[in-house]
C-alpha positions in Angstrom: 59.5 43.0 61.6 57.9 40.2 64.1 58.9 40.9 67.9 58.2 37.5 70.3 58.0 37.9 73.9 59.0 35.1 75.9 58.4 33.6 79.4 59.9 30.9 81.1 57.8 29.1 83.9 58.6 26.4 86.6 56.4 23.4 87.5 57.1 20.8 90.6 55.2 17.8 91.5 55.5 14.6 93.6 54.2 11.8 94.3 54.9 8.7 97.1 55.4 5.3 95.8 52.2 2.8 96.5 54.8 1.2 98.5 55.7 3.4 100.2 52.7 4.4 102.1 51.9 5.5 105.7 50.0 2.1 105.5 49.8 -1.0 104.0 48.7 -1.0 100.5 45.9 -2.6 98.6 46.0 -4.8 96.1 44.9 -2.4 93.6 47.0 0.3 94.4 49.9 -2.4 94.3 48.2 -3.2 90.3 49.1 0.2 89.2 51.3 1.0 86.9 54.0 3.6 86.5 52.8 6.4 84.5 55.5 8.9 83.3 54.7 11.3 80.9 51.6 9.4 79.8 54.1 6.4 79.1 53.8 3.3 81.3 57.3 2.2 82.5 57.0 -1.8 82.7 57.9 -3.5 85.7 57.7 -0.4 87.9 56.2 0.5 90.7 53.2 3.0 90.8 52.7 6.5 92.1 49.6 7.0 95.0 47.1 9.4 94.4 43.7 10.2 93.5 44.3 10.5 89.8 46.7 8.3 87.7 49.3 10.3 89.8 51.7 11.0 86.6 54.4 13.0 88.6 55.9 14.7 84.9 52.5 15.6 83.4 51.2 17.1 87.1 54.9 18.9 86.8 54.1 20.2 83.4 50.5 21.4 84.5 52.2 22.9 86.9 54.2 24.7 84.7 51.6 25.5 82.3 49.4 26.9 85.1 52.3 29.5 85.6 52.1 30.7 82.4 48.2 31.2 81.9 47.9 32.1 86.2 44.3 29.6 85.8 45.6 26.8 88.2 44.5 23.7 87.3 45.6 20.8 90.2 43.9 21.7 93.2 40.0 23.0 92.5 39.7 22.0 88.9 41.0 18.6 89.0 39.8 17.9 92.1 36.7 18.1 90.5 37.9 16.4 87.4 39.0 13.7 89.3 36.5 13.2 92.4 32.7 14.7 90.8 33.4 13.1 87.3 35.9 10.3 87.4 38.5 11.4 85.4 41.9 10.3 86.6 44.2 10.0 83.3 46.2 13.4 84.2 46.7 14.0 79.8 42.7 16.1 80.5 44.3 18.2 83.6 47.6 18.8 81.0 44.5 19.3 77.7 42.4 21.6 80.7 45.5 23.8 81.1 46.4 23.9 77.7 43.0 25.7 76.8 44.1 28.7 78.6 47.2 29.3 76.4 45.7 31.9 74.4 48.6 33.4 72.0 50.9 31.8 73.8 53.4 28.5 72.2 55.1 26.4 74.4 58.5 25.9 72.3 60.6 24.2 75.0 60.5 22.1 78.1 63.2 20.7 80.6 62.6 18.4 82.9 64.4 16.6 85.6 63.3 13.6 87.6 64.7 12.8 91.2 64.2 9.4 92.7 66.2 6.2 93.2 63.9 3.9 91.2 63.1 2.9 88.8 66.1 3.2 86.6 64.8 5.6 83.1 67.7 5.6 80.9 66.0 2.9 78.6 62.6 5.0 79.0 64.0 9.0 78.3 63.2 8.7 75.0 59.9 7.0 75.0 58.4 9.6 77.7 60.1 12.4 75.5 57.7 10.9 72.2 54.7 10.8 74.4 55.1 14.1 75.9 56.0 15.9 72.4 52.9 14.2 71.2 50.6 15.5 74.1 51.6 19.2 73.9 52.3 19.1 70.1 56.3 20.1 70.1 59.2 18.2 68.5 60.9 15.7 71.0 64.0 17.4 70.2 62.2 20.4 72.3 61.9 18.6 75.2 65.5 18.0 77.5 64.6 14.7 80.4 67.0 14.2 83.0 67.5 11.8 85.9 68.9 11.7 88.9 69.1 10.2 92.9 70.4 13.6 94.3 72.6 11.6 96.2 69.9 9.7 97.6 70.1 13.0 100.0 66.2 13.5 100.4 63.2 10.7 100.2 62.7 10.8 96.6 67.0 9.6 96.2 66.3 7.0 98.9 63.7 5.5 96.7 60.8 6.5 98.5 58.7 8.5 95.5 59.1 9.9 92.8 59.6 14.2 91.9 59.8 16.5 89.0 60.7 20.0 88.1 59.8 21.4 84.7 60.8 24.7 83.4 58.8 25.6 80.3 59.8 28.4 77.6 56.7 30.1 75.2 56.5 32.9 73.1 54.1 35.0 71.6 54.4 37.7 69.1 54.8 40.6 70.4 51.1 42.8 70.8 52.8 46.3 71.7 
């Protein structure tokens, strides 16, 4: 008889709207767009930082990192991003995903804080992208939304921040 083990593992990322800076913003920061999930949300505003800055897929790296303990944001994409250019955050989510090992990720909930932009036309679309990046059924993957009241920065429409709590299982090795 199979035995699975199974782990559950938190990731949290955030991100300032371009904005929204500490200073005025450039035109080309103002020219980018809203990535979510490795979807582009039309009309939206964009996330600063030095790589596309897509708040769910730096979440789920996040998360990923927990399971595998290789962190991947901070050192890794740092050199990703800076030394080689590469600033579409689907290779920090593919880097992580290397160190999975046995492990299968078979469910993800996510929930996304901020005033703006409004998702519910979007859940679904950023569900489809992110099954496709991670190779799980959308079905397996819960989005949810919310202002929080507009109680810290991210409800008062400041930024944007995500927590994802991932589930995996591997068969059991003892």
């Amino acid at each position: 008889m199979l035995a699975f083990e199974y782990r559950s593992t938190i990731g949290q990322d955030s991100h300032r709207f371009v904005d929204r800076l500490n200073r005025p913003a450039t035109a080309e920061e103002l020219a980018r767009p809203l990535l979510l999930g490795g979807f582009v949300i039309p009309s939206a505003t964009g996330l600063a930082g030095n790589s596309d800055a897509d708040v769910i897929l730096h979440a789920l790296t996040n998360a990923v990192s927990g399971l595998t303990g290789v962190n991947i944001l901070g050192k890794i994409s740092d050199q990703m991003c800076l030394e080689q250019g590469i600033t579409d955050s689907r290779a920090y989510l593919e880097r992580a995903l290397q160190d999975l090992g046995d492990w299968h990720i078979t469910h993800l909930s996510l929930t996304i804080e901020g005033k703006r932009p409004h998702l519910s036309a979007w859940i679904d679309s950023i569900r489809e992208s992110i099954a496709q990046i991670i190779g799980i059924g959308p079905r397996d993957i819960g989005i949810t939304a919310t202002t929080g009241e507009g109680l810290t920065d991210f409800g008062r429409g400041d930024g944007l921040q995500v927590f994802c709590i991932l589930t995996a299982r591997r068969v059991d090795q003892t």
